[in-house]
BAZALO-702355 format. One record per residue (C-alpha): residue in one letter; z, x, y. Coordinates in steps of 0.25 Angstrom, whole numbers, plus 5000, padded with zeros to 4 digits. Example, Ala and Ser with C-alpha at 12.3 -4.5 7.8 and 13.67 -1.06 7.14 Angstrom:
# BAZALO-702355
{"A",{5031,5049,4982}}
{"S",{5029,5055,4996}}
END
This chain:
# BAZALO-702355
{"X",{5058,4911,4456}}
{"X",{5057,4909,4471}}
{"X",{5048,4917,4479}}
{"X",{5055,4928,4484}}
{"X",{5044,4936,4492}}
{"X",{5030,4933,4498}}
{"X",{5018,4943,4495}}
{"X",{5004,4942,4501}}
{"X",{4993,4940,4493}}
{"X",{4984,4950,4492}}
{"X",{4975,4950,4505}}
{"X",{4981,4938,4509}}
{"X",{4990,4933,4519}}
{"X",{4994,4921,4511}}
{"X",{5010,4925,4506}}
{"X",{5010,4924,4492}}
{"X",{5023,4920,4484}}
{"X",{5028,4932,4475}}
{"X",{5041,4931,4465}}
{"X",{5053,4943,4468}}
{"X",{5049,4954,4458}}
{"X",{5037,4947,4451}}
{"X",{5026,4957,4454}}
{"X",{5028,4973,4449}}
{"X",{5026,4983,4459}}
{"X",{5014,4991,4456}}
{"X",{5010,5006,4459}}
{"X",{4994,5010,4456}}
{"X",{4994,5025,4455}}
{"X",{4983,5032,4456}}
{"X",{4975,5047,4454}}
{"X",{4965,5053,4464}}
{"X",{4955,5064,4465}}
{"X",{4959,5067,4448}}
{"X",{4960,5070,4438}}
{"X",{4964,5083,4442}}
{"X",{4975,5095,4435}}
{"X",{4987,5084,4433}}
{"X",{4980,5072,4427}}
{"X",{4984,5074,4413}}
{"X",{4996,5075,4417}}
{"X",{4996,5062,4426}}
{"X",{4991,5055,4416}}
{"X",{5000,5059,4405}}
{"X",{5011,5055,4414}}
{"X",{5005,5042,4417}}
{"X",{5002,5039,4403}}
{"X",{5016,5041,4398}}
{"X",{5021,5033,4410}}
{"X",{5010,5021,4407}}
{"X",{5007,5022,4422}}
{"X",{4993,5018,4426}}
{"X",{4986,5026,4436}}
{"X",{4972,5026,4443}}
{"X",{4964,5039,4444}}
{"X",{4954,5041,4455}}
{"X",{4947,5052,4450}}
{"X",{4936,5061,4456}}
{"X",{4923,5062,4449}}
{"X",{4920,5077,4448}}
{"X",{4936,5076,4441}}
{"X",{4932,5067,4432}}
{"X",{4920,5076,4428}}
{"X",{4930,5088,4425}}
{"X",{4940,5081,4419}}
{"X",{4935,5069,4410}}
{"X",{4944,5068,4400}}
{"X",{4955,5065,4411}}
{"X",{4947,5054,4415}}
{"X",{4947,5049,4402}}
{"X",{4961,5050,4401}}
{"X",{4962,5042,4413}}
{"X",{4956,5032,4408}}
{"X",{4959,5032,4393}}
{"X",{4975,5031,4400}}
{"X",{4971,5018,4406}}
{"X",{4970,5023,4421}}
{"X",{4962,5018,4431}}
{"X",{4950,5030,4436}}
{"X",{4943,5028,4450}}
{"X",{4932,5035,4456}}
{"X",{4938,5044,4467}}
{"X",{4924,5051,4471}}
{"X",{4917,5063,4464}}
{"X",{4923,5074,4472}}
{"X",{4931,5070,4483}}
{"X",{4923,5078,4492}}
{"X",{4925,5071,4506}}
{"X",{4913,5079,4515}}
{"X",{4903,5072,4503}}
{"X",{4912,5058,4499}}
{"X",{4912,5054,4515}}
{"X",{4899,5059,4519}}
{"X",{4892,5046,4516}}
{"X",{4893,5035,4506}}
{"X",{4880,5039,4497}}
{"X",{4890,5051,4495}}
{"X",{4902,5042,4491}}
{"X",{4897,5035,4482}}
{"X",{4890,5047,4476}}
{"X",{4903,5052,4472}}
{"X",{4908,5038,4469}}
{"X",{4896,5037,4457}}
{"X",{4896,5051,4454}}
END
């Protein structure tokens, strides 16, 4: 098969050859400030549809809801850290804060 498009390598400017319909197009869907009301739900939907998804969850969340996160996981999604409480005034009022809720 001849090349029938150019593509760029990744951080590069050098044109790398790719074949017409050789690569699969790809969609990353992702979960934030969860789990929340409706994640059950999301995850069973996602489950029966074998469509993987990554969940940023909050930390205080993740405290009330545990067994949600071990459905996440036990499903084989992806689980980030997406802070302890959201709570901007204390996140962004300097790093030692930040990365408290980041641990925490």
């Amino acid at each position: 098969a001849g090349i029938t498009d150019i593509s760029y390598a990744s951080g590069s400017n050098v044109p790398t050859p790719k074949e017409k319909n050789n690569q699969k197009k790809m969609v990353y869907l992702s979960f934030d400030d969860g789990p929340g009301l409706h994640t059950k739900e999301v995850l069973d939907i996602l489950r029966k549809e074998e469509v993987p998804a990554t969940f940023f969850v909050l930390g205080e969340q993740a405290q009330r809801n545990p067994e949600l996160i071990r459905a996440i996981v036990e499903d084989g999604h992806a689980l980030g850290n997406h802070t302890f409480n959201h709570n901007y005034k204390q996140l962004y009022s300097d790093f030692k804060e930040f990365w408290k809720q980041i641990k925490q």
